[in-house]
C-alpha positions as CSV (number, residue, x, y, z in Angstrom):
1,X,-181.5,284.5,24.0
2,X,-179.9,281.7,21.9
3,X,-176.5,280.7,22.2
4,X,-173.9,279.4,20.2
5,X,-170.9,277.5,21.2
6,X,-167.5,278.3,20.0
7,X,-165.4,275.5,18.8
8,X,-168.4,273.3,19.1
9,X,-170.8,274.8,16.7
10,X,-170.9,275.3,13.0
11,X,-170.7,279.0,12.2
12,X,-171.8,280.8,8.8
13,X,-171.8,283.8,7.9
14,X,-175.3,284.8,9.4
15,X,-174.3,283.3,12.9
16,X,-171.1,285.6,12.9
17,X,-173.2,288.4,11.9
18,X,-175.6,287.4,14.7
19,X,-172.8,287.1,17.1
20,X,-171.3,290.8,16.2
21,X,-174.9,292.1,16.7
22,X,-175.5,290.4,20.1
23,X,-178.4,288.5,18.6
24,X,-177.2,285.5,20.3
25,X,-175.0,284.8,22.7
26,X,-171.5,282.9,22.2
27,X,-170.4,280.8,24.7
28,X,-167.3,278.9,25.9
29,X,-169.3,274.9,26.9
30,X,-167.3,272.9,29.3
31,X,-166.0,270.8,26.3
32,X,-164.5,273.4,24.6
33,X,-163.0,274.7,27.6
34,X,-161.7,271.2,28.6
35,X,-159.8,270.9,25.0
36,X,-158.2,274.6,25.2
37,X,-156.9,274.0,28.4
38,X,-155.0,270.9,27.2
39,X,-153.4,272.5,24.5
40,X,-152.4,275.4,26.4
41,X,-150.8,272.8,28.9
42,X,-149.2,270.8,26.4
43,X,-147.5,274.5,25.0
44,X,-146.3,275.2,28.6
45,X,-144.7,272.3,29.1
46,X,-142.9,272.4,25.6
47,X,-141.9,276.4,26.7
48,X,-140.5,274.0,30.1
49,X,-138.8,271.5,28.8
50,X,-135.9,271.3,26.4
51,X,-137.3,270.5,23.2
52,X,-137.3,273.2,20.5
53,X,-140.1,274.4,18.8
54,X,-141.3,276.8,16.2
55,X,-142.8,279.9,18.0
56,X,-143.2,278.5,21.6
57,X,-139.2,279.1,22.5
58,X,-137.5,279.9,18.9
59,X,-137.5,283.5,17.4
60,X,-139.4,283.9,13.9
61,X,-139.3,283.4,10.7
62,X,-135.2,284.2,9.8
63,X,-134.6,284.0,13.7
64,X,-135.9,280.5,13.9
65,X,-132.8,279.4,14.8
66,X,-132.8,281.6,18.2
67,X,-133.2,279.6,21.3
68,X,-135.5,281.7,23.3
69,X,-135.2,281.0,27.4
70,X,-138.3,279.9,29.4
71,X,-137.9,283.0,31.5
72,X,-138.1,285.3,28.0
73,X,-141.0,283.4,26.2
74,X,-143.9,286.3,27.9
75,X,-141.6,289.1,26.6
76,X,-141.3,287.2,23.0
77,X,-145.3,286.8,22.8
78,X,-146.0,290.4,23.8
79,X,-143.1,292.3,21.3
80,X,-144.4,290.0,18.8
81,X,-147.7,291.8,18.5
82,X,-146.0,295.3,19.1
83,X,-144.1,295.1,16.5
84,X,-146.6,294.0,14.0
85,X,-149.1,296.7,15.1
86,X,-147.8,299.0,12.3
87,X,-151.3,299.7,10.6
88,X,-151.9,302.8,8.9
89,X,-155.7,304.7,8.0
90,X,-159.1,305.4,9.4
91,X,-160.5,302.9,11.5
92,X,-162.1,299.7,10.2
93,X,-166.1,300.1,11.2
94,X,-166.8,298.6,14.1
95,X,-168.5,295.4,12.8
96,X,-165.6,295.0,11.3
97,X,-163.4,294.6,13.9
98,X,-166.6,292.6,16.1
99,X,-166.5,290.0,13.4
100,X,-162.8,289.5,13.2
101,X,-163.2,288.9,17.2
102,X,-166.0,286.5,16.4
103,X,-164.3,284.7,14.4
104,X,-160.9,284.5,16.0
105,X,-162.5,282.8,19.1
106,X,-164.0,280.6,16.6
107,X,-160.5,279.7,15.7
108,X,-158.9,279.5,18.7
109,X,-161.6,277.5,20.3
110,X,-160.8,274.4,18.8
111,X,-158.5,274.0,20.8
112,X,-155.0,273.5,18.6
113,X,-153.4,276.7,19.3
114,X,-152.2,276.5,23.1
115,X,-154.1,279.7,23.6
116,X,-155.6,280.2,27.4
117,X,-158.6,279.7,28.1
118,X,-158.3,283.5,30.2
119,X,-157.5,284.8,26.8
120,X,-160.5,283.9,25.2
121,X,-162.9,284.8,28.0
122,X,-161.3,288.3,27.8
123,X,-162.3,288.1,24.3
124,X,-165.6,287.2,24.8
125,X,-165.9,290.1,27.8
126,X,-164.8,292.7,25.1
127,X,-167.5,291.6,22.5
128,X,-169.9,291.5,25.9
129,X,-169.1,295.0,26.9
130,X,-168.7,296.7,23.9
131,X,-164.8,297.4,24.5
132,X,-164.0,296.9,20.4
133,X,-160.1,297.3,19.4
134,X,-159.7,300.4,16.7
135,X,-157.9,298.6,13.6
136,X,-156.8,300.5,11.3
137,X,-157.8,299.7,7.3
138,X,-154.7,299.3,5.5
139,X,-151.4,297.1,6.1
140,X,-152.6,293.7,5.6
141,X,-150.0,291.5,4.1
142,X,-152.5,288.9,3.6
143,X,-150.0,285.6,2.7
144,X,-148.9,284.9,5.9
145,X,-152.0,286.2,7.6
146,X,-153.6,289.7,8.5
147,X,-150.5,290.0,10.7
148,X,-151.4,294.0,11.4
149,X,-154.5,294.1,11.8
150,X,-155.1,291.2,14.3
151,X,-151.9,292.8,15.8
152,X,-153.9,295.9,16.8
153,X,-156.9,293.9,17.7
154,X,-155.1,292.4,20.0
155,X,-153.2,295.1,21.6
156,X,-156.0,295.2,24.0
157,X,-155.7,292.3,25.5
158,X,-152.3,293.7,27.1
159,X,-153.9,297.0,28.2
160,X,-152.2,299.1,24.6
161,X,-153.7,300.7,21.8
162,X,-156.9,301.9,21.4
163,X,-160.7,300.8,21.6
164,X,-164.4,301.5,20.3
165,X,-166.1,302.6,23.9
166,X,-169.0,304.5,24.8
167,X,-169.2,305.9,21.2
168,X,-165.3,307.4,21.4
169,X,-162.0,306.1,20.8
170,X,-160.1,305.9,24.0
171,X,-156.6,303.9,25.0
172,X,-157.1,300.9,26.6
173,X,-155.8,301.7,29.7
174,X,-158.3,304.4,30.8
175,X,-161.4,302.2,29.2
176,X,-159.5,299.5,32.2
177,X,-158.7,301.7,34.7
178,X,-162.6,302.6,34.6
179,X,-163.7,299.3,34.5
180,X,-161.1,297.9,37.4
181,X,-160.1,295.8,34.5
182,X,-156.2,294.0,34.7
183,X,-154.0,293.6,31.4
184,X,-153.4,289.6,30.3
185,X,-150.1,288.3,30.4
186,X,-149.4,286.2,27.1
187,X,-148.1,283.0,27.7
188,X,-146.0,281.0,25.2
189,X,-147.2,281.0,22.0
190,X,-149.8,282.7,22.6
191,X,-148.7,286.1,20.1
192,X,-148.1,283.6,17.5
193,X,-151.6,281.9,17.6
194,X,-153.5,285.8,18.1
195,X,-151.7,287.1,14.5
196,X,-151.9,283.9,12.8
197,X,-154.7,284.2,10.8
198,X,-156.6,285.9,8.3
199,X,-159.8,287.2,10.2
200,X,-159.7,290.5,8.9
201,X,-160.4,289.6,5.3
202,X,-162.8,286.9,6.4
203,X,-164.9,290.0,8.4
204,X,-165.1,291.3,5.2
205,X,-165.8,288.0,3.2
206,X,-168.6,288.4,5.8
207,X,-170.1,291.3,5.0
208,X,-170.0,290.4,1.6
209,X,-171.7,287.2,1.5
210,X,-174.3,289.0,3.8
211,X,-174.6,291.7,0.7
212,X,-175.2,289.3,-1.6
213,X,-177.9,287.6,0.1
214,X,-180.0,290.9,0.4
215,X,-179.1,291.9,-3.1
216,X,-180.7,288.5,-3.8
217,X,-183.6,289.1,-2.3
218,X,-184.2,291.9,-3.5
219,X,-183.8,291.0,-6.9
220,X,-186.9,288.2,-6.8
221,X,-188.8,291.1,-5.4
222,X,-188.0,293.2,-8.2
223,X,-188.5,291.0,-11.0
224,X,-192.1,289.8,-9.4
225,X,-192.7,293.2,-9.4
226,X,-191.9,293.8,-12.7
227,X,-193.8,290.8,-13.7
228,X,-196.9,292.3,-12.2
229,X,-196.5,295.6,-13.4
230,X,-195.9,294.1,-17.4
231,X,-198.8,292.1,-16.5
232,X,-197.0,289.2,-18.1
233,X,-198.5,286.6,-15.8
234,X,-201.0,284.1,-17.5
């Protein structure tokens, strides 16, 4: 199977698609992992030390001025996504929420976000084992990022919500109590890099573009057809 190496690698729209299908495989290569283990160094040492920064020990947005402790910066990562994870509605499909994981770990893998690199391989094990978060369609704010929706997708990762498994929707917790699977701990910043982002209306820019492509195609074939059928070639 072909791979493709996230944060190393170009990705289009196809790849993703590819990617979300298991048509090829997606990889972490030792560079990659060598740059996101940096940057998640350089965050811990921040959340250490006594310098203030946006997100890694400060509250946010309005409660950027809020010193948050060293000892505290886990429980900030973790409400962060619980208290975004407010979606309403049916489900997203499934490829949906595949692509948006795609191409989060596309994101993350360039290594500028102090994510782990544990965080990502969980990622990757999700897309591997068909454990898909259940995001629901609307409550998308869109300006600052798809703040709710990558807030459920993410819910996962600490063992909450619910997930796409074995053709049901199930909580997370018995899907990794089956498995003898552990929830992640976030580390600093880590929240803050998961919802930042606008992967959910890039899945569907996705699915579009891939659309259009086959409507495409299928136009030429229906004007040579038409052609032929007019008989209006010379």
């Amino acid at each position: 199977m072909d791979t493709f190496n996230y944060g190393e690698d170009h990705m289009t729209s196809g790849i993703a698609l590819k990617l979300a299908r298991k048509e090829i495989k997606g990889i972490l290569n030792t560079d990659t992992q060598e740059k996101i283990k940096a940057s998640a160094l350089a965050v811990a040492n921040i959340a250490k030390g006594e310098k203030t920064v946006y997100g890694i020990n400060t509250g946010f947005g309005p409660l950027c001025t809020s010193k948050i402790s060293a000892a505290d910066t886990q429980t900030l990562q973790e409400n962060l996504l619980k208290s975004h994870a407010v979606g309403l509605g049916e489900p997203v499909p499934i490829e949906i929420s595949k692509l948006m994981l795609v191409l989060k770990l596309q994101a993350l893998a360039q290594g500028f976000s102090g994510i782990k690199l544990e965080t990502l391989e969980r990622m990757l094990w999700m897309l591997e084992n068909e454990v898909i978060p259940v995001v629901p369609i609307q409550g998308s704010v869109g300006a600052s990022g798809d703040l709710a929706p990558l807030s459920h997708l993410f819910l996962p990762l600490l063992g909450l919500g619910k997930v796409h498994y074995e053709g049901s929707i199930v909580k997370t917790a018995e899907v990794f109590a089956k498995l003898g699977m552990e929830a992640l701990t976030l580390g600093p910043k880590e929240g803050l890099a998961l919802i930042n982002g606008t992967q959910f209306m890039a899945a569907y820019g996705v699915k579009i573009v891939d659309r259009l492509h086959n409507l495409l195609v299928h136009a030429d074939i229906t004007g040579a057809m038409m052609i032929e059928g007019l008989m209006g070639s010379i």
